[in-house]
C-alpha positions in Angstrom: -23.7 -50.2 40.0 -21.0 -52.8 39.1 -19.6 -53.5 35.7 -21.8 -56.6 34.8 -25.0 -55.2 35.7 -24.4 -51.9 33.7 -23.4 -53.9 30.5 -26.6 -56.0 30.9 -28.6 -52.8 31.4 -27.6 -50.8 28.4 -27.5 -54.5 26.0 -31.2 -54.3 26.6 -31.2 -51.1 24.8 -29.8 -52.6 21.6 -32.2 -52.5 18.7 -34.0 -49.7 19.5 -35.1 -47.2 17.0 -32.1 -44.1 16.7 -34.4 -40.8 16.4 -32.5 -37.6 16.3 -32.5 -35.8 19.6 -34.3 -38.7 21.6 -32.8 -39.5 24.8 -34.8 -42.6 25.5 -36.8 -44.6 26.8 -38.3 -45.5 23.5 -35.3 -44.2 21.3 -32.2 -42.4 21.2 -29.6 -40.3 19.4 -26.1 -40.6 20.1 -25.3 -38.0 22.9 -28.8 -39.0 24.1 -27.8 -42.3 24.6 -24.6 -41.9 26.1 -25.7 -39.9 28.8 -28.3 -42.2 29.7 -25.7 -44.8 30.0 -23.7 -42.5 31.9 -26.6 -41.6 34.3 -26.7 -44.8 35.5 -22.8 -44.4 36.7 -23.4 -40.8 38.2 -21.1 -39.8 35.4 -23.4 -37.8 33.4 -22.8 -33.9 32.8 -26.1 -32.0 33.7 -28.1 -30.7 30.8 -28.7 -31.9 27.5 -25.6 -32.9 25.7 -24.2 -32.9 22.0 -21.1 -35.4 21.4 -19.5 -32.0 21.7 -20.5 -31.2 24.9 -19.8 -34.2 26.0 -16.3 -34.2 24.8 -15.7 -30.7 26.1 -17.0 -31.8 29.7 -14.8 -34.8 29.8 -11.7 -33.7 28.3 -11.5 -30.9 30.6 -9.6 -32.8 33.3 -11.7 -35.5 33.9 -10.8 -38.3 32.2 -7.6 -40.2 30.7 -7.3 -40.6 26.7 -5.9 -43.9 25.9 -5.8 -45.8 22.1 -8.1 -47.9 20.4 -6.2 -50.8 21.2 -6.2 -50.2 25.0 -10.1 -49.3 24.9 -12.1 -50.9 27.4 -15.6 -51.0 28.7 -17.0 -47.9 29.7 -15.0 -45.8 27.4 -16.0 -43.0 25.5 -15.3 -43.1 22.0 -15.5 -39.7 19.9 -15.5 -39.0 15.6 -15.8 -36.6 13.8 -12.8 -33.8 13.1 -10.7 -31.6 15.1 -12.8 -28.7 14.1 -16.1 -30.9 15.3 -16.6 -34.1 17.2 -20.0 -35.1 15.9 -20.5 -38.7 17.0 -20.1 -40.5 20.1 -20.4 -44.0 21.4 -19.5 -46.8 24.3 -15.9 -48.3 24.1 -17.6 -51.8 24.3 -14.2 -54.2 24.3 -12.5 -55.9 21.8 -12.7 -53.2 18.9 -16.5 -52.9 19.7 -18.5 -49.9 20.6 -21.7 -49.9 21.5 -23.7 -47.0 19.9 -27.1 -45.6 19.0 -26.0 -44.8 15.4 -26.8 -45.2 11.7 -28.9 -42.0 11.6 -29.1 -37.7 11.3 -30.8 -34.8 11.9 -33.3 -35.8 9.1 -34.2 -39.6 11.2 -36.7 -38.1 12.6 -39.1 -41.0 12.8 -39.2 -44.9 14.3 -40.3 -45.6 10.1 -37.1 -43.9 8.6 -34.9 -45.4 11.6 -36.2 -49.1 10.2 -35.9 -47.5 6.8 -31.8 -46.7 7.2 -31.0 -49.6 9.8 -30.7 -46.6 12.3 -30.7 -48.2 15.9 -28.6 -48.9 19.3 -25.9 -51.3 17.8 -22.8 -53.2 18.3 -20.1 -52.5 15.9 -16.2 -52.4 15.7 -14.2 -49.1 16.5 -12.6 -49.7 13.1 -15.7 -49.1 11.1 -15.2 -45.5 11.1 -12.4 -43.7 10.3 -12.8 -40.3 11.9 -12.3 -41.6 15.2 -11.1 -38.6 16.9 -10.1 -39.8 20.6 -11.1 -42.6 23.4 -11.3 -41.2 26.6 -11.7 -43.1 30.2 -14.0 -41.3 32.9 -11.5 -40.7 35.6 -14.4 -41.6 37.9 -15.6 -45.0 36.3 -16.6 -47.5 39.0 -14.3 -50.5 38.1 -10.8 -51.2 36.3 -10.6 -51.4 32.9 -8.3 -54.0 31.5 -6.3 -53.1 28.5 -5.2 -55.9 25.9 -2.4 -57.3 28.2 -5.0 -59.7 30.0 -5.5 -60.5 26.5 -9.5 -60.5 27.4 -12.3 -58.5 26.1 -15.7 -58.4 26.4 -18.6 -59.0 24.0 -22.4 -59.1 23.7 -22.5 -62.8 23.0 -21.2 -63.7 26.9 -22.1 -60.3 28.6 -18.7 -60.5 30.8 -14.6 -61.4 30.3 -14.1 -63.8 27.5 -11.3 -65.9 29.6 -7.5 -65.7 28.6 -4.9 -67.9 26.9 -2.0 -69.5 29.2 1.5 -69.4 26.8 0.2 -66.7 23.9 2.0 -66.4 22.0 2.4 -69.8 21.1 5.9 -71.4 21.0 5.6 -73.9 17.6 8.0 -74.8 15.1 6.7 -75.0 11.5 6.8 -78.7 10.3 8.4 -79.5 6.3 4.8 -79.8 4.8 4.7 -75.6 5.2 1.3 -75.6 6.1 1.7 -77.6 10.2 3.5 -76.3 13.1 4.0 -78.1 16.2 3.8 -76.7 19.3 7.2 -77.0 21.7 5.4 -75.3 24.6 1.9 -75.8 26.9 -0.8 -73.4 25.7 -4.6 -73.2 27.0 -7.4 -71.4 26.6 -9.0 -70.8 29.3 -13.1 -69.6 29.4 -14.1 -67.1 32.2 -16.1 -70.2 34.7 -12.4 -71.7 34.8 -12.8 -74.2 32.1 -9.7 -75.0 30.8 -9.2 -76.0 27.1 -5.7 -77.3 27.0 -3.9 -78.1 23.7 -0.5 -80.1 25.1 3.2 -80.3 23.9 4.2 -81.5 20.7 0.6 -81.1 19.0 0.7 -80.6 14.9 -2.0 -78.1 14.2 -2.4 -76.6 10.9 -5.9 -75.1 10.4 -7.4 -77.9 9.1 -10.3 -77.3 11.1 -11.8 -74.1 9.4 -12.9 -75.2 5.9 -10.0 -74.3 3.1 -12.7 -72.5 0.8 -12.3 -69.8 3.4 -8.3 -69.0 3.6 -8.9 -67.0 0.4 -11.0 -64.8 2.0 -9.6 -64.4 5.1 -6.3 -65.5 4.8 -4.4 -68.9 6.1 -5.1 -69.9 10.1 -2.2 -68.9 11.0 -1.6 -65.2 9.6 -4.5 -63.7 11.4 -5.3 -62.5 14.5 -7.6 -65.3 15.1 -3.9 -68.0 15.1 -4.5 -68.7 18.6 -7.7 -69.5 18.9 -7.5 -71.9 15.6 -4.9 -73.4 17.6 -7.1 -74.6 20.1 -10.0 -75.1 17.7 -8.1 -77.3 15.6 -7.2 -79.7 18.5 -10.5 -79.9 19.8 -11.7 -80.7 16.0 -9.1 -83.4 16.0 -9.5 -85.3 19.5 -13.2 -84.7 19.9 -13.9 -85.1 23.5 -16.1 -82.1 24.1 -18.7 -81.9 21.4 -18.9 -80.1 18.3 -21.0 -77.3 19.3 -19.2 -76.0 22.2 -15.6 -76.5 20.0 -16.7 -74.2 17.7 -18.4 -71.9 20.3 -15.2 -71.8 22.1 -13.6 -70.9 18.9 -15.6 -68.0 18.3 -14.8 -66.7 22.3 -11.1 -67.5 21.7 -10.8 -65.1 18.4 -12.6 -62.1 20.4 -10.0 -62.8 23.0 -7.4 -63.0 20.4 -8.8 -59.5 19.4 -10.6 -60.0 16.4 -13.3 -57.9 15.0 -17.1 -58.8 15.9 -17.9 -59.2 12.5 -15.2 -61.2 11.1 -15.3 -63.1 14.2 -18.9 -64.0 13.7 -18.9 -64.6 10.3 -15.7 -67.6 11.1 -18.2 -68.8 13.3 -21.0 -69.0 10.9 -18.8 -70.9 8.6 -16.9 -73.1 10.5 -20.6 -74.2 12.7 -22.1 -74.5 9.6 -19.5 -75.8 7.1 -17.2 -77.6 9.9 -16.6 -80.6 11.4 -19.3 -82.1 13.6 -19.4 -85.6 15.6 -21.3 -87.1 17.9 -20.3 -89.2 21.6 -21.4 -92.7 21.6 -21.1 -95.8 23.9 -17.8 -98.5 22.8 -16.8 -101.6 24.6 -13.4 -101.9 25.3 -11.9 -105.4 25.4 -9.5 -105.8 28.1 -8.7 -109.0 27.0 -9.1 -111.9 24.4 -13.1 -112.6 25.2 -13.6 -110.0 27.9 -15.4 -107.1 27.6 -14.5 -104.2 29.9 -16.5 -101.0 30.6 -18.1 -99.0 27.8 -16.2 -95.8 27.4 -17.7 -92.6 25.2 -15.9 -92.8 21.5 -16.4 -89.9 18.9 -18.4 -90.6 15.3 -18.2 -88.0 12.7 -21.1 -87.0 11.0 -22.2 -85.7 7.8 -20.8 -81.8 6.9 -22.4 -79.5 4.1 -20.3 -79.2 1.4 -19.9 -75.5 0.8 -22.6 -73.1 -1.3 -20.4 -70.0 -2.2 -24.1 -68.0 -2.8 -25.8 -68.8 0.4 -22.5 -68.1 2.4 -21.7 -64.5 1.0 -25.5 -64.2 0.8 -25.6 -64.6 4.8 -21.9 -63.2 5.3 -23.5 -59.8 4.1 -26.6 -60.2 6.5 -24.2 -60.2 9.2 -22.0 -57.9 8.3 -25.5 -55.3 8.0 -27.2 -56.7 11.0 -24.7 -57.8 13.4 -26.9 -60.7 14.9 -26.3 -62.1 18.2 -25.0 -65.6 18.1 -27.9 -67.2 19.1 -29.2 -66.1 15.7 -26.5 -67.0 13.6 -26.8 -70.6 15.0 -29.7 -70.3 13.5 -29.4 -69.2 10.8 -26.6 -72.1 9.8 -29.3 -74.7 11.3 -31.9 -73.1 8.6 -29.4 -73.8 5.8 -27.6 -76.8 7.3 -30.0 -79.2 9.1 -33.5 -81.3 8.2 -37.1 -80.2 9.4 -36.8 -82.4 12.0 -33.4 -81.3 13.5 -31.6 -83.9 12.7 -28.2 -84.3 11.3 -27.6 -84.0 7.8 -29.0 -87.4 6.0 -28.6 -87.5 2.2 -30.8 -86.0 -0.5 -33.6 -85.3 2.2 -31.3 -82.5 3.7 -30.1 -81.1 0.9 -33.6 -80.6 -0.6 -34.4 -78.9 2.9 -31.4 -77.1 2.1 -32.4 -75.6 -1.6 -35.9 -74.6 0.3 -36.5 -71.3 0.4 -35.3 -69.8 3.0 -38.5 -68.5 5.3 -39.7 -72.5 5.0 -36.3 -72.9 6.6 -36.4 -70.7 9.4 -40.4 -71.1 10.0 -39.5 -75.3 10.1 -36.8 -74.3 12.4 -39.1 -72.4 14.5 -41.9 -75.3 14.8 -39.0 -77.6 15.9 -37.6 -75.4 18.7 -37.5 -77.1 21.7 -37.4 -74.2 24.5 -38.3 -70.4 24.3 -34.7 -69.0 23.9 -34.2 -71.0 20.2 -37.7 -69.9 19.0 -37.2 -66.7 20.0 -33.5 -66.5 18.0 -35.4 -68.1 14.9 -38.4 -65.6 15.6 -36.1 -62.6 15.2 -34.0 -63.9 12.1 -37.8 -64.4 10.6 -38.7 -60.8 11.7 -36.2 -59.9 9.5 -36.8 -61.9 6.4 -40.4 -60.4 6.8 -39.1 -57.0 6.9 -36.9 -57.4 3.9 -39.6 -59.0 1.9 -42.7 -57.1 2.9 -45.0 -55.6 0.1 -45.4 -52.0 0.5 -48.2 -50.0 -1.1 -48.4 -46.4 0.8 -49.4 -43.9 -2.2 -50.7 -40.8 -0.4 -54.4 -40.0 -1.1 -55.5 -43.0 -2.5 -56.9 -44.8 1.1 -59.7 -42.4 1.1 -60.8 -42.6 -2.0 -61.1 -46.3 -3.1 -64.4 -47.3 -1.4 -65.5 -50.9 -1.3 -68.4 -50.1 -3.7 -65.6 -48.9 -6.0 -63.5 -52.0 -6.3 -66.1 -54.9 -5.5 -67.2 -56.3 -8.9 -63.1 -55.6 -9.7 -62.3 -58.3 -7.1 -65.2 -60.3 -7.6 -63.9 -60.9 -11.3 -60.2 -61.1 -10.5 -60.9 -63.5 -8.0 -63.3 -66.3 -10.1 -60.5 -66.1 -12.8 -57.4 -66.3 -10.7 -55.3 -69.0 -11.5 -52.2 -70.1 -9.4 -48.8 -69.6 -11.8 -47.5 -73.5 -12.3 -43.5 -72.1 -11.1 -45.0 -71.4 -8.2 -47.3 -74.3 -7.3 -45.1 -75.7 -4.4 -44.9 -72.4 -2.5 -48.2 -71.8 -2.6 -48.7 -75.0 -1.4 -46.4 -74.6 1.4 -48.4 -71.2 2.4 -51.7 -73.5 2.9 -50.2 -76.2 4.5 -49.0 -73.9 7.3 -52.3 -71.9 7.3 -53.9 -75.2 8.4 -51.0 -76.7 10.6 -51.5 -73.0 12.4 -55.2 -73.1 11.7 -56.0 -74.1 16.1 -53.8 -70.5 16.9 -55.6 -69.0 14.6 -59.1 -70.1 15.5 -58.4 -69.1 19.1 -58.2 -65.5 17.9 -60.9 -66.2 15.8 -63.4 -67.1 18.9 -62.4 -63.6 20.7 -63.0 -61.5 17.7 -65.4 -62.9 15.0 -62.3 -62.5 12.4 -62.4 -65.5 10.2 -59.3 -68.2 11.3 -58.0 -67.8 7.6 -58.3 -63.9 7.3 -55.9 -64.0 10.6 -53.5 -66.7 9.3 -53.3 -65.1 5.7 -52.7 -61.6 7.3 -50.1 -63.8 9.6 -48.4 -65.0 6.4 -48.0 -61.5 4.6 -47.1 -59.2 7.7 -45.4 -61.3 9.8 -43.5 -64.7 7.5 -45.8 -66.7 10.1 -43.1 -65.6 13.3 -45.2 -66.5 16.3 -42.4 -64.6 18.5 -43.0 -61.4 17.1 -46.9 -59.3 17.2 -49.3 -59.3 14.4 -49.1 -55.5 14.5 -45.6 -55.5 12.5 -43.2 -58.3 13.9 -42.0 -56.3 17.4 -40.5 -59.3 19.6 -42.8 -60.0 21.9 -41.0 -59.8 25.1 -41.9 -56.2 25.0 -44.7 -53.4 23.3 -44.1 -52.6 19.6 -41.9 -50.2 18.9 -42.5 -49.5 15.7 -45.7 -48.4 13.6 -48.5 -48.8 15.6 -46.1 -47.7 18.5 -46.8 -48.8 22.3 -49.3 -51.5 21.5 -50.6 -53.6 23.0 -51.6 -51.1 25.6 -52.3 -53.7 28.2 -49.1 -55.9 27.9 -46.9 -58.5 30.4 -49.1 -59.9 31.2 -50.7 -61.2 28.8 -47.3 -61.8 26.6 -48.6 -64.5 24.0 -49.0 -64.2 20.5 -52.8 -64.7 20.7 -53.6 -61.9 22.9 -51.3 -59.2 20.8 -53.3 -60.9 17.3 -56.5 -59.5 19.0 -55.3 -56.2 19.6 -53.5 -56.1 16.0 -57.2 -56.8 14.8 -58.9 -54.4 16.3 -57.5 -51.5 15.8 -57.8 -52.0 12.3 -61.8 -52.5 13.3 -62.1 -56.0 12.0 -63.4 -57.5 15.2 -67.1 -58.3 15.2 -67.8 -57.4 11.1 -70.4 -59.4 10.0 -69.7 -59.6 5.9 -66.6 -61.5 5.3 -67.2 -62.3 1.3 -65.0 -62.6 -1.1 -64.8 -59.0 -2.1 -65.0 -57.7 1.3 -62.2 -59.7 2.6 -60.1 -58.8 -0.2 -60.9 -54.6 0.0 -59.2 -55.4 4.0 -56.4 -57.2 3.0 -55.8 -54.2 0.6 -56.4 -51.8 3.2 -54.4 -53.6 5.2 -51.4 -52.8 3.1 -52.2 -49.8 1.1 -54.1 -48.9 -2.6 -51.2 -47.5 -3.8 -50.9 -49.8 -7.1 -53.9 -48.7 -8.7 -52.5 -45.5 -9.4 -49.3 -47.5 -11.5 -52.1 -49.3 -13.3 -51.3 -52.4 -12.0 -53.4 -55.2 -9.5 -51.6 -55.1 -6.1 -49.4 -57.9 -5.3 -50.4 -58.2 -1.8 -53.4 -59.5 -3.4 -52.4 -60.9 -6.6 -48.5 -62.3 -6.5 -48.1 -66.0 -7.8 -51.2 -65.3 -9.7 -52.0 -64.6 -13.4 -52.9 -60.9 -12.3 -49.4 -59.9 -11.7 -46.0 -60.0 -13.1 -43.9 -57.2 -12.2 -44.5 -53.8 -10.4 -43.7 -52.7 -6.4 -43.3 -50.3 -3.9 -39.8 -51.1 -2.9 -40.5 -48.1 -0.4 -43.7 -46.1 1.0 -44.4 -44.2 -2.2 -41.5 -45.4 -3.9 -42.1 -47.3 -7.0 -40.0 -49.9 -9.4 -42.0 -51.1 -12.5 -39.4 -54.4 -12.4 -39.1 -55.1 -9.5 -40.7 -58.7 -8.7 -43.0 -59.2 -5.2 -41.5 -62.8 -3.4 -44.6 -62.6 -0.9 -47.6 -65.1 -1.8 -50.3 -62.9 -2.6 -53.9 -63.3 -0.1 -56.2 -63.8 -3.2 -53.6 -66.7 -3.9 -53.8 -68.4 -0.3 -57.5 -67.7 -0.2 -57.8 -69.6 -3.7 -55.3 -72.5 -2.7 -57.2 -73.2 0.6 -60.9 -73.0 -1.4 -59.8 -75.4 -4.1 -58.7 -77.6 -1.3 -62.2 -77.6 0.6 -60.9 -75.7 3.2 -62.9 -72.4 2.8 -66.4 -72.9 0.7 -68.1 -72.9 4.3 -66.1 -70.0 5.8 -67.2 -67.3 2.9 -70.5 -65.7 3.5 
């Protein structure tokens, strides 16, 4: 197997669940993982391994120990202590190692995996600082390049990120203190060929990564990102390729400079979202006094965001935790940055799309995607808002004994005095505007399983933030079974692979397909049960049902059976969305 197809094989694995002593195909643990990957080379010792074992088997003459900075793909990186190695992982280039990580001997489950962000990752060497040595398989298939080719490799391009032509740079520094001007050629080139040359005598001076940033990761030109500012600040200033693949080729030029994943990610949120952006448009040129020559493709700026210091460390944190792809943090900038539409900034109408919360961002982003790849990098930045965000009400003992009977006249009176909370009029009216857009979707489940089209769209709302790429069950992608609680569903799966199809398995195993009595109360006992009775044993009415309501101020299970009397639920409650679409005449026929 050669180098590329092995990286693509084991980048499938990321994101799955790290379960102690797992060795796949559903989950892993560390050693469990690495000999898997191994396998696939004819590397891998026989038996089951620890990251012990597997350090005693390959440091026993078969492989060559080389440093961080030489690492390359295929390595085998080792932690823990001279007494112990305890953890092990996949040199994955550039500082990165690819790893099934995060977890112990007590993740023992797919829930506490979720629970501790325990999972096959992506991550820099550096993160840990009981690395205890890197060794190379003496019988690994292909070359590995250390740092001298100045390329690397990374998840974002799945191969070599290219090299630079005259690194280091040969520049004198200009009187201002801040410019340098370079005396000598110097490229970056991308690994098709393309050439991104920045020619003699150029003045660069970073101006092309937004100042607010030097503070907090120094000036352009002290990092190990200099040479690919270099070229990024040329591009910024000429403007003949366009603005997204400038600051795409920015973000490939830093890993090829050698910086981190994270930091390197996190410049390229800033400077795609917070950077300079143009557009190519038709000019004449007049050749001479009354003539007008061929029209030739001139550069217009557009509109930037001005910087918002709590939005960027806000998302600067999710992708420090989460390490998304790149696809995702592009959008996750076009969720703060750009209009419903996808336009380009204009005025007051984007920044009010910009102060919107941020799930009506990223669900208007995902109604506006224009091919399966973008809706499926929106769809996994909403799984994750969903998961963050999710109400939890798991209080052991209590499903079995709240009956309907029990809690019927409860919700029947809750219900005819419910009144929406004024603060949060316009997100409730968001939440039934989308139930109705989605209301066709919804009703095609409905005609397969007798569940009523709002029942399946609220339940949409509070499980899933409304992600269409992800299954009703708990917000799996779609392109494979869920992983996750239910596990392995839907059993019959690819084909079908749409949203509707998984929505009717979702439904019925929870035994809502083909009920008869869909009243007020009875819908309201399965939405419940759908989450869990745990709040009536803290005395309180369950968010799930109740949040944005008069029936609840404070109170949640930040946890299965973990409670926080203040902590506040941000999830429209389904008593509210049921209310909101009755009072508009959207539901007095549907309750029976």
């Amino acid at each position: 197997m050669n180098r590329d197809t092995w990286r693509a094989l084991c980048e499938q694995e990321v994101g799955k669940p790290y379960i102690w002593g797992a060795d796949g195909p559903d989950a892993y643990d560390c050693s469990g993982f690495a000999q898997w990957a191994l396998h696939h080379l004819a590397l891998d010792p026989p038996g089951d391994q620890t990251a012990a074992g597997l350090y005693r088997h390959f440091s026993s003459g078969r492989s060559t120990e080389v440093s961080a900075a030489e690492s390359g793909l295929g390595d085998l990186v080792f932690f823990g202590s001279d007494e112990a190695v305890t953890h092990v992982a996949l040199a994955w280039g550039g500082g990165q190692m690819l790893e099934a990580g995060g977890g112990g001997r007590k993740t023992t489950t797919v829930a506490i995996a979720r629970e501790r962000r325990a999972e096959v990752r992506i991550r820099p060497i550096a993160q840990r600082k009981d690395l205890v040595a890197i060794l190379r398989p003496e019988a690994i298939a292909w070359t590995v390049s250390g740092p001298a080719t100045r390329a690397v490799m990374t998840e974002a391009a799945g191969g070599n990120l290219g090299h630079f032509v005259g690194a280091p740079p040969v520049a004198a520094w200009l009187g201002d203190g801040r410019s340098m001007q370079l005396k000598q050629p110097f490229a970056y080139v991308e690994p098709n060929g393309r050439e991104w040359p920045v020619p003699v005598e150029t003045v660069v001076n970073g101006a092309s990564i937004p100042q607010i940033f030097w503070a907090l990761i120094g000036g352009p030109f002290e990092g190990l990102y200099r040479d690919a500012s270099i070229v990024h600040d040329h591009y910024c200033d000429v403007r003949s390729r366009t603005w997204e693949d400038t600051h795409r080729v920015f973000y490939n030029a830093m890993l090829c400079s050698g910086v981190g994943g994270v930091r390197a990610k996190t410049m390229y949120y800033a400077v795609y979202r917070f950077g300079p952006r143009w557009t190519q448009g038709p000019a004449p040129v007049v050749e001479s006094f009354g003539t007008t020559g061929r029209g030739r493709s001139v550069p217009t700026a557009l509109p930037v965001e001005a910087f918002d210091a709590a939005s960027f460390e806000a998302d600067a944190e999710l992708i420090r935790v989460e390490n998304p792809g790149v696809d995702e943090i592009e959008a996750l900038a076009q969720a703060r940055s750009l209009g419903q539409g996808g336009d380009a900034l204009a005025g007051e109408s984007a920044a009010a799309f910009s102060r919107q919360p941020l799930l009506q961002r990223l669900v208007a982003l995902q109604d506006a995607a224009t091919d399966a790849a973008a809706s499926e990098a929106v769809g996994r930045l909403i799984a994750r808002h969903a998961d963050a965000k999710r109400v939890i009400a798991r209080a052991a003992g209590l499903e079995a004994a709240l009956s309907f009977d029990q809690l019927k006249a409860g919700y029947e009176a809750l219900y005819a005095s419910c009144v929406i909370r004024p603060q949060h009029a316009g997100e409730v009216a968001w939440h039934r505007k989308k139930l109705v857009q989605y209301r066709p979707r919804y009703e095609a489940v409905s005609t397969r399983t007798g569940v009523p089209w709002w029942f399946i769209g609220i339940v949409h709302a509070l499980e899933v933030s409304f992600n269409f790429n992800g299954h009703l069950h708990n917000g799996d992608p779609l392109g494979a079974r869920t992983v996750r609680v239910p596990q392995g569903r839907p059993a019959q799966w690819k084909p079908p692979t749409d949203w509707e199809s998984s929505a009717v398995d979702a439904l019925t195993i929870k035994n809502f397909v083909a009920q008869d009595d869909w009243s007020v109360a009875r819908a309201l006992h399965r939405f419940e049960g759908y989450n869990g009775f745990g709040y009536h044993g803290q005395g309180i009415e369950s968010p799930y049902l109740w949040s944005f309501s008069n029936h609840y101020t404070r109170g949640k299970f930040v946890a299965d059976h973990l409670f926080d009397p203040n902590a506040v639920s941000r999830q429209c409650g389904a008593a509210v969305m049921m209310r909101a679409l009755q009072e508009a005449g959207l539901l007095e026929a549907e309750l029976t």
